[in-house]
N, C-alpha and C positions, 0 to 999 in steps of 0.2 A: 504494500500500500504506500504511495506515496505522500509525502509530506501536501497540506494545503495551502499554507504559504510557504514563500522566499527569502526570509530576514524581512518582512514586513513591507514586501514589495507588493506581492497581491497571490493568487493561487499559481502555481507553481506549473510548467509543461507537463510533466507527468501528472499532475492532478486535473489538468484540461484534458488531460488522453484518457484516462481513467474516467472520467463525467462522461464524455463522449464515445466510450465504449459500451455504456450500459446502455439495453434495449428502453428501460422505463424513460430515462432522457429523450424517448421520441413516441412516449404513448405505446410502445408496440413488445409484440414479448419475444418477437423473432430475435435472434444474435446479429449483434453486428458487428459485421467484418471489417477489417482496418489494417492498412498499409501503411509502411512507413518508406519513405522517399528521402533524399538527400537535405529537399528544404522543408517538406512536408509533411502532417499526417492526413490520412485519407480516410474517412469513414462511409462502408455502404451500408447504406438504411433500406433497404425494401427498392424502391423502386427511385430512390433518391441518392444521394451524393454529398456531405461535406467533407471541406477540406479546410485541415487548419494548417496556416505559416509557420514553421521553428522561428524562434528568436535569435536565429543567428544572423550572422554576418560573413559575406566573405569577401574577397576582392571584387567583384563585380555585383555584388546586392549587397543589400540591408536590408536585416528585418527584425534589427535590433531592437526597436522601438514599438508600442502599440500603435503610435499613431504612423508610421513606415509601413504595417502590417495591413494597416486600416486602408492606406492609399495604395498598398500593391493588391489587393484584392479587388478594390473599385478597378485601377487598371485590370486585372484579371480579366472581372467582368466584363469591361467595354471592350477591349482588343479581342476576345474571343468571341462575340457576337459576331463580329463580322464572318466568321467563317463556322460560327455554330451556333446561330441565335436563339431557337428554340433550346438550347441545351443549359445552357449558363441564364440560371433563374434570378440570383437574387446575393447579393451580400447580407450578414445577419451576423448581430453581439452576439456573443457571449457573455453574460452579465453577470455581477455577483452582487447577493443583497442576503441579509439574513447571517452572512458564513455564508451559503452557500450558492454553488454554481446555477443557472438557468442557461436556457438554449430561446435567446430574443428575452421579454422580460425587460420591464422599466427599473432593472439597479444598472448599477454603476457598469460600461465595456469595459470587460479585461483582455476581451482578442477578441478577433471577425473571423466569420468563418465564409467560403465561397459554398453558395448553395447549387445543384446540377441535378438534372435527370441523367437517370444511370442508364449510360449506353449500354446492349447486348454486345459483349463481348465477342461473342459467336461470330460478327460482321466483322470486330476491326480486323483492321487487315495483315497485321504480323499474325492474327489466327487464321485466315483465309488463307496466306502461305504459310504454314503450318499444317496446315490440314487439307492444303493441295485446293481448297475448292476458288480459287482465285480464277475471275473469268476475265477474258480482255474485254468486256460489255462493262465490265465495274471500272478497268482502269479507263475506258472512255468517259466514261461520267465523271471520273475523279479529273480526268484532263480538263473536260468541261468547265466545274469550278473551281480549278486554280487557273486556268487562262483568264478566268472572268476576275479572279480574287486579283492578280497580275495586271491587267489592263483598270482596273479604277484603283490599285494601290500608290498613295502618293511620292513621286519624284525625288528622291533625298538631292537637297543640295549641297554638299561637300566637296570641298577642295579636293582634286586625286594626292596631289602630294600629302593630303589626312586622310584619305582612304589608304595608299599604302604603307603609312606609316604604320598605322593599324598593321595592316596585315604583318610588315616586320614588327614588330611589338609579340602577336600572337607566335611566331616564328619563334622567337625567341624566348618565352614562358614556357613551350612544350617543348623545344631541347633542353631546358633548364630543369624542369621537371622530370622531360625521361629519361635524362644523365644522370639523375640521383642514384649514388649508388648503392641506398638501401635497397632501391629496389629490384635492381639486377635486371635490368629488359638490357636486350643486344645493343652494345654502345656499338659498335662497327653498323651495325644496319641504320640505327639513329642518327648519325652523324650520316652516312651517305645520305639520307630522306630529305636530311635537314639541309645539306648541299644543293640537291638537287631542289628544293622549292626555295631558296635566296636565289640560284643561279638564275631561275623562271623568274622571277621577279626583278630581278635586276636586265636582262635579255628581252622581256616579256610585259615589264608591267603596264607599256601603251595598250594594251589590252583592254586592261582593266579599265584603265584610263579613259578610252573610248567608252566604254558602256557607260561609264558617269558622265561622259559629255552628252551622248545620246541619250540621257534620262533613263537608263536599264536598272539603275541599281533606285532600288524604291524602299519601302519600309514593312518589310514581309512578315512571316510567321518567325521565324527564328528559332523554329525546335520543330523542322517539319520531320516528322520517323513514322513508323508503320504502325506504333501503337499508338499513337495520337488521330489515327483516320479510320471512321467507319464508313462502311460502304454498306449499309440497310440502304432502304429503299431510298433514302435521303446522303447524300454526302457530307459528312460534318468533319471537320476537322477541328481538335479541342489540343489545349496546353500547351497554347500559344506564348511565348518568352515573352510574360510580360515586366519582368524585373527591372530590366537593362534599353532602354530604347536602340543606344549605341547598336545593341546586338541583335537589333530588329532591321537593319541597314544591310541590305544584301542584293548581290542580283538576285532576278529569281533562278537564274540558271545554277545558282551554288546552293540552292535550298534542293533545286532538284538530283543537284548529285546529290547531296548528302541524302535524299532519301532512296537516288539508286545505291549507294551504297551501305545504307541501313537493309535494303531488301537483299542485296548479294549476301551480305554478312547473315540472311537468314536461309540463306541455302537457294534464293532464287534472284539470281543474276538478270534474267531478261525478264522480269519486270523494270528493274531500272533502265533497262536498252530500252526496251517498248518504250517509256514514261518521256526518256530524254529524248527518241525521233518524233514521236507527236507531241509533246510544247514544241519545240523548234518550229514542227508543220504551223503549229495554230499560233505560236506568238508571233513566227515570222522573224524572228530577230533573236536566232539562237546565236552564241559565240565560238569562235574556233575548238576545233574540235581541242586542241593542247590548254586550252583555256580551261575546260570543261575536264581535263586532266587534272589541273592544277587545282580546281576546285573540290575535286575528288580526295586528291592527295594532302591538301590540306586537313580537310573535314575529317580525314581518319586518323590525322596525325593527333587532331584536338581532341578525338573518340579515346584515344588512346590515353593522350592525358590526363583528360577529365576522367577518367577509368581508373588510372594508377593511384589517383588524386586521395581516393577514396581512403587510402592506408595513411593519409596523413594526419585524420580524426585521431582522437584520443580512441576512442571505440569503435573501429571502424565494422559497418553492418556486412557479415559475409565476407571474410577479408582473403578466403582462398579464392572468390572469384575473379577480384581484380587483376592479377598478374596475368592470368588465362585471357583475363578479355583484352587488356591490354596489346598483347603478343597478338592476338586475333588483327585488330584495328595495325597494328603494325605491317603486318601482311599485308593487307590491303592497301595500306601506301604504298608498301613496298614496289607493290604490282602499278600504281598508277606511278609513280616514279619511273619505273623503268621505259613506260610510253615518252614519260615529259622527254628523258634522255636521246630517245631515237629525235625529238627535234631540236636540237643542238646542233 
């Protein structure tokens, strides 16, 4: 059981997780099941959804604060309507009055929670490839609403010399990271990956350059993966990055690698090929193929870190996966490196 308050702060995380675990907290006697994520806890209720923020902090969020918490769920909200409006219902306190916790309730907010209807699993689509039933009639539809989600998303105006600064910045955080040598990932394959995506960018970066003069890079999803997209009879895509704006600034053609290579990485390769020939068809304004490399090669490099990252926690959740996954996402740069290298 955990303590209810913090040194006189207020109820305590584990005493929020604990409130919000118990069925009577929603009227109902069914169990409820609950995930726990890197920034997040996740509670499924019946046919409903909350989610609550950690209190943490890390280089790129804050949610140190209630009221930080309060404004990344309102953002939650709004940026994920756009591509799943019926889904993301409602933000809601958690209140305390009495001692004790409520769910909404006129005491005092101690966290918000994001409130959602709970998608059938069955549809999303890392279980559709999973379970082989994946049809190209779903990834047309799915083409459908991100070419539309793409053509009315707004134009990032940014300098390219702060566009690529960025990306050497990111470059340099994930060598930094996978060189650590607690962790023991292949320093010889890390450092060539790492070579090979400065080379591109220094060789290459008018590239990128262009797509920002021609208004390509706009203000997208920024966590686009296969378990964020169902494909029932409606297309929704949910758990949209809404922390970071900065990291909402993307072509869309690097949103698309990274979700062909979120799908390779789940054993099926030509959905990403299929996904990246029709948007090119339908945006019309796809980028070189070595571009579209580089994007590749990047994204796994970051999969990889933000993978390793995980053994940095004091407590890290699952801590014999991260080496595995990481080595995985390695590979896979690997393999888009050695295309960037043929164009040298």
């Amino acid at each position: 059981m955990h303590a209810l308050r913090d040194g006189g702060a207020g109820p305590t995380l584990g005493a929020k997780v604990d409130f919000l675990s118990r069925p009577e907290t929603y009227g109902l006697a069914a169990p409820v099941a609950r995930r726990e994520t890197h920034m997040s806890w996740v509670f499924l209720v019946g046919n409903r959804v909350f989610k609550l923020k950690k209190p943490v902090r890390f280089p790129y969020l804050d949610f140190s604060t209630l009221e930080r918490r309060e404004q990344a769920c309102r953002a939650e909200l709004k940026l994920n309507r756009r591509l799943a409006p019926d889904i993301y219902l409602d933000i809601m306190p958690l209140t305390e009055s009495g001692g004790a916790l409520h769910l909404g309730g006129a005491g005092a907010p101690v966290d918000w929670l994001v409130a959602m209807k709970r998608l059938d699993e069955h549809f999303m689509l890392d279980r559709l490839i999973d379970d082989r039933r994946l049809t190209v009639r779903q990834l047309d539809r799915l083409v459908e609403v991100l070419a539309q989600f793409y053509h009315t998303a707004e134009p990032t105006f940014l300098a390219p010399a702060e566009l690529l600064a960025g990306l050497a910045r990111s470059l340099d955080y994930n060598r930094r990271v996978l060189l650590d040598a607690r962790f023991s990932l292949p320093d010889g394959l890390t450092r060539r990956i790492d070579r090979v995506q400065r080379r591109f960018l220094e060789r290459h970066g008018h590239l990128i350059a262009a797509r920002l003069r021609h208004r390509r890079i706009v203000e997208g999803h920024g966590d686009l993966r296969p378990e964020h997209i169902s494909l029932d009879d409606n297309v929704r895509i949910i758990d949209c990055l809404e922390f970071n704006a900065r990291l909402r600034v993307v072509d869309p053609f690097d949103e698309i690698a990274y979700l062909s290579l979120e799908c390779e990485r789940l054993g099926a390769r030509w959905v990403g090929d299929y996904l990246q020939r029709r948007m090119k068809h339908v945006l019309r304004d796809g980028p070189a193929d070595e571009l579209f490399a580089f994007y590749r090669c990047h994204r796994a490099t970051l999969r990889a870190r933000l993978s390793i990252a995980h053994l940095l926690g004091t407590r890290p959740r699952t801590p014999d996966k991260w080496p595995k996954t990481a080595r995985a996402y390695l590979a896979l740069a690997d393999e888009s490196a050695r295309r960037l290298e043929a164009w040298f």
